[in-house]
N, C-alpha and C positions, 0 to 999 in steps of 0.2 A: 406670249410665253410666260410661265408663271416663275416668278421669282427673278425674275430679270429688271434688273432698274438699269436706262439711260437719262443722261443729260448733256446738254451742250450749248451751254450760254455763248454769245455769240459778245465782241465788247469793243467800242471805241473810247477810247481814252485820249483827251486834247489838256496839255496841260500848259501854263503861263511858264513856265519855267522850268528847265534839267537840272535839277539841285545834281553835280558834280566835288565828289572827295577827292581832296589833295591830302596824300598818306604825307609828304613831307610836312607838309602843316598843320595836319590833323584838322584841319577842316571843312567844312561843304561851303562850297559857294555857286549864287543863283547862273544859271547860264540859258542859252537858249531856249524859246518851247517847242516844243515836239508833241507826238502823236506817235498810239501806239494801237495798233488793229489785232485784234485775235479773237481767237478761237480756244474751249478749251470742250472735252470730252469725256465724261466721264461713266464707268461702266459697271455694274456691279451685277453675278448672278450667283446663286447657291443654289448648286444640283439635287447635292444631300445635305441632311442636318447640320453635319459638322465640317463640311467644304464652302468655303466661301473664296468665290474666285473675282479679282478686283482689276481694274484697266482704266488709266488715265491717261490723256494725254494733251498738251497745251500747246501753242503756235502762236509767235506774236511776231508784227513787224512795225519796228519802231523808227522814228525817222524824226529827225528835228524838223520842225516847219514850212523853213523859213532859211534862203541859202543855196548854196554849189549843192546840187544833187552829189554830187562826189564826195561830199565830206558832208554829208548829211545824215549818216548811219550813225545809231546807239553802240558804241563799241562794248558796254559791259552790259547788253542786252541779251538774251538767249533767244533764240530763234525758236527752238522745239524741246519740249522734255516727253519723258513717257515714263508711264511706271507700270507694271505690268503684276499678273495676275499672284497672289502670297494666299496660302492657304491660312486659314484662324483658326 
């Protein structure tokens, strides 16, 4: 289909440590490592000249390591975002 652009990286991310913010402290300190699996999608096509129509959207699941499967979830992680089609 002409004027149609997709993409969709696909990403594992393993990392040594969850740098975590303490607002009362004002600082990051090192904590566990985790792991973070996703997907993201990205879509772009323009009908006419001056329409350009846009679609994204991202999915990760994040997990410490290492640990209680129970308390092993990234609490300030997002699970899914979308953004969807803005004329230009």
């Amino acid at each position: 289909m002409p004027n149609l652009k997709l993409e969709g990286p696909l990403f594992v991310l393993n990392l040594a440590g969850e740098a975590t913010f303490d607002g009362d402290e004002a600082m990051a300190t090192p904590g566990r490592p985790s792991q973070r699996k996703g997907i993201e999608l990205s879509g772009s096509y323009q009908p006419l000249p001056w329409l350009r129509l846009d679609g994204d959207f991202a999915a990760t699941h994040a997990r410490y390591a290492y640990g209680d499967p129970s308390t092993s979830i990234l609490s300030p992680a997002i699970p899914a975002a979308t953004s969807l089609a803005r004329p230009t």
